[in-house]
VEXDREN-2710 file (C-alpha; in Angstrom, 1 decimal):
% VEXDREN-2710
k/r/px/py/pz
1/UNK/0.0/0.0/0.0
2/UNK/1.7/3.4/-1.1
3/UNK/2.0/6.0/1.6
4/UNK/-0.9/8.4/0.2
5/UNK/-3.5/5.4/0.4
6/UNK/-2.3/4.5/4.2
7/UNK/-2.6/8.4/5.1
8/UNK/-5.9/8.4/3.5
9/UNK/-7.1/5.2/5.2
10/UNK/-5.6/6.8/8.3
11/UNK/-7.8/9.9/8.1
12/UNK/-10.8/8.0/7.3
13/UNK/-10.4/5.4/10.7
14/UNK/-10.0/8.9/12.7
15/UNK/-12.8/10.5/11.0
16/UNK/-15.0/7.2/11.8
17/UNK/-13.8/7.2/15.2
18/UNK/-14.8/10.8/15.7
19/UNK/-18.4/10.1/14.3
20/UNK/-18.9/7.3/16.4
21/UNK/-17.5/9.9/19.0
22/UNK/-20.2/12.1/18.2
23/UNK/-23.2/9.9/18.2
24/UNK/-22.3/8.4/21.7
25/UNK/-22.3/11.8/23.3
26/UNK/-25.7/13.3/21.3
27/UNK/-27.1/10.6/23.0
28/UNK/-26.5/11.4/26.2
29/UNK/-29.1/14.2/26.4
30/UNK/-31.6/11.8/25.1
31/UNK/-31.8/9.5/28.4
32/UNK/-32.0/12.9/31.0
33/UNK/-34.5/14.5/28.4
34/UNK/-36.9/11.0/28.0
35/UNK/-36.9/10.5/31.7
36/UNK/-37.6/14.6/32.2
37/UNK/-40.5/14.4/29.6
38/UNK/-41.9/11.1/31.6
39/UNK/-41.7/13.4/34.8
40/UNK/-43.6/16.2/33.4
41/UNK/-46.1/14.1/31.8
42/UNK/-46.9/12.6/35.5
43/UNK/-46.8/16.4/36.6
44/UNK/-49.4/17.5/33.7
45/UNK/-47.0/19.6/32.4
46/UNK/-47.8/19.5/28.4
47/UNK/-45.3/22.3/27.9
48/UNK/-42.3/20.8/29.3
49/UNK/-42.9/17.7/28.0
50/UNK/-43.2/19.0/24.7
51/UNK/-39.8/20.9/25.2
52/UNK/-37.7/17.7/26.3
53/UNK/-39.7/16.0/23.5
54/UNK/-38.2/18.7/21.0
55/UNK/-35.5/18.1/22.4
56/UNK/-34.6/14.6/22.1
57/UNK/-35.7/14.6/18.0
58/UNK/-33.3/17.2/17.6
59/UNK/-30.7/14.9/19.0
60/UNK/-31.9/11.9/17.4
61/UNK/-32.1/13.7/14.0
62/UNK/-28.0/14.8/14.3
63/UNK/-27.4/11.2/15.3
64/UNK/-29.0/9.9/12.3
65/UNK/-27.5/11.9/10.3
66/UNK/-24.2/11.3/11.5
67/UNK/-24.7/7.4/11.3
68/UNK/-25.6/7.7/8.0
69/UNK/-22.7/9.7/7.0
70/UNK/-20.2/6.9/9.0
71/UNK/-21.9/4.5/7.2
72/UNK/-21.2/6.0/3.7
73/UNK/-17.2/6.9/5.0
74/UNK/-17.4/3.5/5.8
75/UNK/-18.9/2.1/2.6
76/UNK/-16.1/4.1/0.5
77/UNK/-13.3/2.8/3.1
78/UNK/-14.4/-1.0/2.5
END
């Protein structure tokens, strides 16, 4: 393997490692903000619950797209 092709495949496994990086931590939020949503549905607190619901799709959204662009980086790596 030539030197450019082992950089590039270098860059790629960081860049993969940082994505995965990424989607671990954007998912944090989502376990505080389901159980806060859960709390302020038992405190008939629409409001609230609609904010943690808001939210946690925002975070699921940035994690989807993340995944999806691992999974291309990882479809051109393979």
């Amino acid at each position: 393997m030539s030197n450019h092709a082992e950089a590039a495949q270098e860059v790629a496994d960081a860049r993969a490692s940082l994505l995965r990086d990424f989607v671990f931590e954007a998912l944090v939020p989502v376990e505080c903000d389901a159980a806060a949503a859960r709390l302020c549905l038992g405190n008939d607190d629409d409001a609230g619950c609609r904010y943690d619901l808001t939210r946690i799709a925002e975070c699921v959204k940035a994690t989807v797209s993340t995944l999806s662009e691992l999974e291309s980086l990882n479809g051109r790596a393979a």
